[in-house]
N, C-alpha and C positions, 0 to 999 in steps of 0.2 A: 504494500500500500504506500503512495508515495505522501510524503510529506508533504500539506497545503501553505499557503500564507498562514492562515486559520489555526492549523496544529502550530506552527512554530510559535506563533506571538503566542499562545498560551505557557511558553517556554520561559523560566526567570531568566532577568536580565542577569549580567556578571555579576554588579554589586550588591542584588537581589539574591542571588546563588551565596556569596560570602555572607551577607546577614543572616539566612534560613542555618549556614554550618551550625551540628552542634558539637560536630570534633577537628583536631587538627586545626585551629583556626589561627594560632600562633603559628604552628610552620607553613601554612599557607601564607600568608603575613610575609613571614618570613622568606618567602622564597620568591614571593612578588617583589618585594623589595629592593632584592638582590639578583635580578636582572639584571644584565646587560643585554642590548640590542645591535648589534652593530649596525654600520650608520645604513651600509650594502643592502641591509634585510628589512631597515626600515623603508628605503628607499624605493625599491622592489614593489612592499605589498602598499606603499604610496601612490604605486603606480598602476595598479589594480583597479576595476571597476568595483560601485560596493558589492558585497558578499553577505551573503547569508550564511552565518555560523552556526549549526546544531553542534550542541556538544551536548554529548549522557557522560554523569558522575557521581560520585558518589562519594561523600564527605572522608569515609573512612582509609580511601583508596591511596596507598603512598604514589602511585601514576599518574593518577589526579590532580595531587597537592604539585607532585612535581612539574610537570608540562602545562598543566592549566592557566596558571598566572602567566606564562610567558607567552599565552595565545592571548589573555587580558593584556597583557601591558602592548604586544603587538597590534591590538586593535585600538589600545588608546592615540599611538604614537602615530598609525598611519591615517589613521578617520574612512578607512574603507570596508570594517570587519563587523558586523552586526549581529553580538552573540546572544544567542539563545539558552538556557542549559534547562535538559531533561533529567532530575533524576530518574537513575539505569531502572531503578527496582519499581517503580510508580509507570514507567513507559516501556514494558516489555516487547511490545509491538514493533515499537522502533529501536529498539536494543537489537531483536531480532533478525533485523535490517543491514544488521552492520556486522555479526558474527568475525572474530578471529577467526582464521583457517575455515570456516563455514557453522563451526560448532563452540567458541568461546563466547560467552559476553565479555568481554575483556573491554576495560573502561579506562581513561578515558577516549572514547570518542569523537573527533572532529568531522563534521561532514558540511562542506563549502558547497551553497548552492549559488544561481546564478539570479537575476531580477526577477526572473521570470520563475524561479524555484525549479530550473532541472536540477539534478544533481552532479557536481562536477568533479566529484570525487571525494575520499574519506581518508581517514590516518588514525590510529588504532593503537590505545595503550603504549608505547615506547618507540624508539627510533632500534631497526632494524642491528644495529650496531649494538648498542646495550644491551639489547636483550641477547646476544651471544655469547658476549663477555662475562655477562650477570650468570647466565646459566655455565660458563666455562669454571665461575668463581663458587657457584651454588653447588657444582658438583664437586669441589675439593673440599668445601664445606662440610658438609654430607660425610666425603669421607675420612673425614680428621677431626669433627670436634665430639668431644666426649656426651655434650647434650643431644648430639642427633643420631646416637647408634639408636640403632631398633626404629627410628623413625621412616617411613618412607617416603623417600627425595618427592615432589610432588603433591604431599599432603599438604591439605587446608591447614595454615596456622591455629584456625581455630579449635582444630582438631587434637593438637601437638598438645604434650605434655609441658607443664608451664616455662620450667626451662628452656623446654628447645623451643618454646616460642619466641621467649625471651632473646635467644641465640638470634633467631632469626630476625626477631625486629634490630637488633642492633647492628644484623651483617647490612641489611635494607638500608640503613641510616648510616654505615660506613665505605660501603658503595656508592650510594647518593653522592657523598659529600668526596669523593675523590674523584669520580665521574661526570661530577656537573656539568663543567665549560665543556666537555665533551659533548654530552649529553643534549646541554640547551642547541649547541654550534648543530647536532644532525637533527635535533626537529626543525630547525628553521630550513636546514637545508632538503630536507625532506617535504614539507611541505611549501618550498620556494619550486620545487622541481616536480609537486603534484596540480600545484599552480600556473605552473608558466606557458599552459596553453591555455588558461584563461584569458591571458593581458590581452 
């Protein structure tokens, strides 16, 4: 079912999506804050017709917190990005729409429509690059720390015994924070290059 004018405006704005947060609102904060834009990427999507931004998220989502502000502060900076956000678990419908590999809800989601609301394409929970490394890293993880034997690689944190959850939130949050400039540099470049038959 395609997205209408109609479904989207029903969608929170950006700063409407930050006020509704009831977690993570500190490193969301924080991670908006501490953007950089280069001037190239600003300039780019300056150069863009407006857009229509669906994103689905979901406050608890470390993917979320990371890449989302830097699609907010990109839409501040160029005046052509007009975001919507769907919470994932309230719009199944259009979660559905967007599947990882055809079968993940994997959040967050960007989906760039055009005036007229075709769809011109989408970008999905992390940049191609990271999520390599991250699972290059998850699997040494797995086999060397004392909190994740018996655990299987894979499993819902939620699932995980407190420790190894513990484990896990601190590898997420030490990845993060060594991978960023990495990390922001291939969403923009990835979504400059899902773009560029837009201009």
């Amino acid at each position: 079912m395609a997205v209408t004018r109609e479904r989207f405006e029903q969608g929170l704005t950006y700063e409407a999506y930050k006020a509704q947060m009831t977690r993570n609102q500190e490193r969301f904060a924080e991670t908006e804050r501490t953007v950089e834009l280069p001037p190239d990427a600003v300039q780019f999507f300056k150069g863009l017709p407006a857009l229509h931004v669906l994103v689905l998220a979901e406050d608890w989502c470390g993917d979320v917190i990371n890449n989302l502000p830097l699609l907010g502060r990109l839409a501040e900076a160029s005046g052509t990005l007009n975001i919507r956000v769907f919470l994932r678990d309230q719009n199944l419908d259009i979660m559905d729409q967007f599947l990882k590999d055809g079968q993940h809800r994997s959040i967050p989601v960007f989906a760039f429509y055009d005036a007229d609301f075709r769809l011109l394409g989408h970008w999905i929970e992390r940049p191609a690059a990271i999520s390599a490394r991250q699972s290059e890293a998850l699997a040494q993880l797995f086999a060397e720390a004392p909190e994740l034997q018996g655990v299987a690689p894979g499993s819902s944190p939620a699932q995980m015994p407190e420790a190894a959850r513990n484990r896990m939130m601190q590898f997420f949050g030490s990845f993060r924070a060594a991978h960023r400039a990495e990390s922001d540099a291939e969403v923009l470049r990835e979504l400059r290059e899902l773009l560029a038959a837009a201009k």
